[in-house]
PASEBA-1860 file (N, C-alpha, C; in nm, 3 decimals):
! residues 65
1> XXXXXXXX> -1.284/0.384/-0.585/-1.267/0.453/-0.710/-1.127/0.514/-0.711 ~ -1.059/0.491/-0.828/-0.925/0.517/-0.807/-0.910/0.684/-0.894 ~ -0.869/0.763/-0.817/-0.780/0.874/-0.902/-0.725/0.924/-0.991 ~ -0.760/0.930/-1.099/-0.636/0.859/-1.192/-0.606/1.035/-1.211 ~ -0.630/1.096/-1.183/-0.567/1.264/-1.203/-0.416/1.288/-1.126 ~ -0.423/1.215/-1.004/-0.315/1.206/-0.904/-0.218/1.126/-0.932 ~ -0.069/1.116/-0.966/0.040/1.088/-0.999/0.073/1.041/-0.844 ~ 0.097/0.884/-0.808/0.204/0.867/-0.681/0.366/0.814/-0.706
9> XXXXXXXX> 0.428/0.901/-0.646/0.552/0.883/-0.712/0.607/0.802/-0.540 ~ 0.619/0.631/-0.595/0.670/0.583/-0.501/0.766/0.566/-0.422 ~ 0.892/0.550/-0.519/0.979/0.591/-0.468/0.998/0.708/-0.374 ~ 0.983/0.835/-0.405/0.974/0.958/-0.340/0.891/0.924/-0.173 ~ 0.796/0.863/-0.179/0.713/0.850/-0.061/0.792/0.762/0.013 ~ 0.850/0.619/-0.044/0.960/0.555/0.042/1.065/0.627/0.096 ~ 1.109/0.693/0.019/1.227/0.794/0.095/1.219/0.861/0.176 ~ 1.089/0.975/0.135/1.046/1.055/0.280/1.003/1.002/0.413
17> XXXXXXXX> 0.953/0.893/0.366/0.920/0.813/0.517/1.028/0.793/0.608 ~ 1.149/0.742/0.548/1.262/0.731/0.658/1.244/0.810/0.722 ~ 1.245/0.970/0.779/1.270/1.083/0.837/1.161/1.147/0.904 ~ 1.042/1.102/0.871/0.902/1.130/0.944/0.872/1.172/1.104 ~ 0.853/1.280/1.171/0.872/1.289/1.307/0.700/1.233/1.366 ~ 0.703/1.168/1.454/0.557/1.158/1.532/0.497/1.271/1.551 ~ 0.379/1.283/1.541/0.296/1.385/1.624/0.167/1.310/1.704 ~ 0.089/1.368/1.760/-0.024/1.305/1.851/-0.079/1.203/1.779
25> XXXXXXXX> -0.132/1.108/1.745/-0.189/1.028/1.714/-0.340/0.996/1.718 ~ -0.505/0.987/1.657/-0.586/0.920/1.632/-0.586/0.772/1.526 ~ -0.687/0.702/1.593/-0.746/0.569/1.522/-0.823/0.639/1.419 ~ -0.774/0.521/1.316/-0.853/0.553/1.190/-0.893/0.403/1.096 ~ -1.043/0.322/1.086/-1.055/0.243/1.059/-1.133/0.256/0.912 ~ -1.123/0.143/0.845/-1.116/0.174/0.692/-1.104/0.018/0.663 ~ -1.177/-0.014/0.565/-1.177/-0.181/0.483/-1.106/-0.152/0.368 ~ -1.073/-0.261/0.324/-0.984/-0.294/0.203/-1.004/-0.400/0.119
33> XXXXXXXX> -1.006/-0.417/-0.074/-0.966/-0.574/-0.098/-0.857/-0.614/-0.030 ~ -0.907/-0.779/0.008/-0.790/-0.822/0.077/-0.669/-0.875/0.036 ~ -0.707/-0.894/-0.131/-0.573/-0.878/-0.202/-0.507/-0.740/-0.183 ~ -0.554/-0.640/-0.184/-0.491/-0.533/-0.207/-0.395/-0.484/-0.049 ~ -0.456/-0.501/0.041/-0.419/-0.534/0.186/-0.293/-0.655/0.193 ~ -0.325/-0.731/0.137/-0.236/-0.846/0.145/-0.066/-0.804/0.071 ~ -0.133/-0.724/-0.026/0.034/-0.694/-0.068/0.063/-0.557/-0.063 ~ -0.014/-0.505/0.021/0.060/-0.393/0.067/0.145/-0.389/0.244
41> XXXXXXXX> 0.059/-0.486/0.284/0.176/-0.536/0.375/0.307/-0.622/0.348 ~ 0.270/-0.675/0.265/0.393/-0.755/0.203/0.532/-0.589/0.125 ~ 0.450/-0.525/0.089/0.551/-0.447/0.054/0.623/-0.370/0.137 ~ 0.507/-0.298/0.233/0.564/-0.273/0.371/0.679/-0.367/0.429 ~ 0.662/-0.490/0.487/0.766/-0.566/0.517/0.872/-0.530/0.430 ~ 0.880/-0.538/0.322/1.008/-0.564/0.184/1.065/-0.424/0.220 ~ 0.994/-0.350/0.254/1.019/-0.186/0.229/1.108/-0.124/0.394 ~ 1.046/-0.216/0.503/1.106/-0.172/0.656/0.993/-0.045/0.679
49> XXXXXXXX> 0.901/-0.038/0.654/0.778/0.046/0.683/0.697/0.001/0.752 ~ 0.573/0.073/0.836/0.502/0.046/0.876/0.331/0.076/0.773 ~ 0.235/0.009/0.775/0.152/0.053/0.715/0.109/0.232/0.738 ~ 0.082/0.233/0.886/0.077/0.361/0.941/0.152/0.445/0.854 ~ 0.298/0.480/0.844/0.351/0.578/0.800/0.326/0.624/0.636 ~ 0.290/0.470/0.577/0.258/0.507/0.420/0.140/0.575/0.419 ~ 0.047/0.487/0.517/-0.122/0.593/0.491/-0.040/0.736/0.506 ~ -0.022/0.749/0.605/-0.020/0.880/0.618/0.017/0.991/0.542
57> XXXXXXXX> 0.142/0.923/0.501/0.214/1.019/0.370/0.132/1.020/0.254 ~ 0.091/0.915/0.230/0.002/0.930/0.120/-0.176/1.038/0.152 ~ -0.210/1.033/0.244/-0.278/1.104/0.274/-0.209/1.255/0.280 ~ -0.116/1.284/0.328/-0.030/1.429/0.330/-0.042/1.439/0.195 ~ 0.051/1.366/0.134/0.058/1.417/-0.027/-0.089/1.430/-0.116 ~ -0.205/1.375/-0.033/-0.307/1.428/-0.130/-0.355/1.502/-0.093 ~ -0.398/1.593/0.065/-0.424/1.679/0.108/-0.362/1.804/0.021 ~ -0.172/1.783/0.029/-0.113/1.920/0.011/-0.052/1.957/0.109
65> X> 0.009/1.916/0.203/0.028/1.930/0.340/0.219/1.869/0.370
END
């Protein structure tokens, strides 16, 4: 079910990712359409991202964090 109250401003999330510091790390498993999987790695690649760092930010930015 998609959000539609929440605004993702992409650009902005590509940018902040460059600069991202590590912290401890957990596994986190989760299904997907596999179209939707399929081109979000494809954008990743296009982008020099890792999937990891987008979840994450995108999870930060909906937390509030």
């Amino acid at each position: 079910m998609a959000n539609k109250s929440r605004s993702v401003n992409r650009k902005k999330i590509l940018s902040e990712l460059k600069s991202e510091q590590e912290a401890e790390r957990k596994n986190v498993t989760f299904s997907l359409p596999k179209g939707l999987l399929d081109q979000f790695k494809k954008d990743c690649v296009k982008n020099s991202l890792t999937m990891n760092k987008v979840v994450q930010k995108l999870i930060e930015d909906y937390m509030g964090v």
